[in-house]
Residue, then its C-alpha position, 0 to 999 in steps of 0.5 A: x500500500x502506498x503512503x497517504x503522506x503527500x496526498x494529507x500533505x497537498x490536502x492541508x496545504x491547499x486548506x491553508x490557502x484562503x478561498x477563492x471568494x475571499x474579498x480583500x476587503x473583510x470586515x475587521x481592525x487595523x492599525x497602522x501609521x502615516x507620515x506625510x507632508x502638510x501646508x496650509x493655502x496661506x501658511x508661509x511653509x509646509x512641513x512633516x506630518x506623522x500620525x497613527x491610525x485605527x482602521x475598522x472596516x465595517x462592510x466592504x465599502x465603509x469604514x471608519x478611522x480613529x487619528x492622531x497626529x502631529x504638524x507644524x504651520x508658519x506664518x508670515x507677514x511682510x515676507x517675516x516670519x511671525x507665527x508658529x503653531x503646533x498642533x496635535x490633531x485626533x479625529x474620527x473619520x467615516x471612508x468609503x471604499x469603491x472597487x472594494x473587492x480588489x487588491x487596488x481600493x480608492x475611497x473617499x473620507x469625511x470627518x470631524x476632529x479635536x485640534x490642540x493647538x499651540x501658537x508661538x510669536x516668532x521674530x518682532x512678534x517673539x515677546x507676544x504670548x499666545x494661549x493654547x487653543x482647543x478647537x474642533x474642526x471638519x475635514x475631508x479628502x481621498x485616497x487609494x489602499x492597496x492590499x498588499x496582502x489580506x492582512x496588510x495594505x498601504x495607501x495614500x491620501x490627500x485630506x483638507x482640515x478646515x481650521x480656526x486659530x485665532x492667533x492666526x486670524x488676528x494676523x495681518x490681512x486675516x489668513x486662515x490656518x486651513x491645511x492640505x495634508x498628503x500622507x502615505x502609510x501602512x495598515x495591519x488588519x487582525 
């Protein structure tokens, strides 16, 4: 009589294997982190961006994202740099995943969020004290996650904060601290 042993050993292979229908997109959590690059339309420079990220994939297509993160605006008038503010934002985001069952997955996101921010009075403006600011604001954008397995992606995506900072707008010609965030990042889902 012949052995079993390959035929037990090509069976418990191909059951380790995952099924054919499986979707990429399954629900469950991940977790992850970004880096990326930050400017605001009136901001005298950009900067980096780092964050970590909650991802709960709901259904196929809607998911829903828990944030944190760090970045860094300047301002200037008259080409002199007069204002720097730290922010540390968390915001809960809702993203909805089209083309969802393959490996390649555009979504497009929406949300609100809780900034702290800190200004601090650069050059002629250095001796001006500026509170800490607790502020709430709304944003949105798109991306594309790609999995690069069933349990692990990257992406990219572009997300506009619309952002009120007082000490910005009492600036000369009243510039808003609104930012465009481009970011890209990895996702471990269990």
């Amino acid at each position: 009589m012949r052995s079993r042993a390959p035929i037990l050993l090509a069976a418990a292979l191909a059951s380790a294997l995952p099924a054919a229908a499986q979707s990429y997109s399954d629900p469950g959590l991940g977790y992850g982190a970004d880096a990326g690059y930050t400017r605001g339309p009136d901001a005298e420079s950009g900067g980096a961006t780092a964050g970590v990220h909650a991802r709960l994939r709901l259904t196929g297509g809607l998911g829903l994202e828990l944030s944190a993160g760090y970045r860094r605006d300047t301002f200037a008038t008259d080409g002199a740099r007069v204002l720097t503010v730290d922010e540390i934002p968390i915001a809960v985001s809702l993203l909805t995943f089209f083309l969802h069952e393959g490996r390649v997955q555009p979504y497009a996101l929406a949300g609100i969020g809780y900034t702290w921010a800190k200004p601090r009075g650069e050059g002629t403006n250095a001796g001006t004290p500026y509170p800490a600011e607790n502020l709430f604001a709304l944003h949105a954008g798109a991306g594309v996650d790609v999995r690069t397995s069933f349990r692990t992606s990257v992406f990219v995506d572009g997300r506009y904060v619309f952002l009120d900072v007082d000490a910005v707008k009492a600036l000369p010609n009243q510039p808003k601290a609104d930012t465009l965030r481009i970011a890209a990042g990895f996702n471990v889902y269990f």
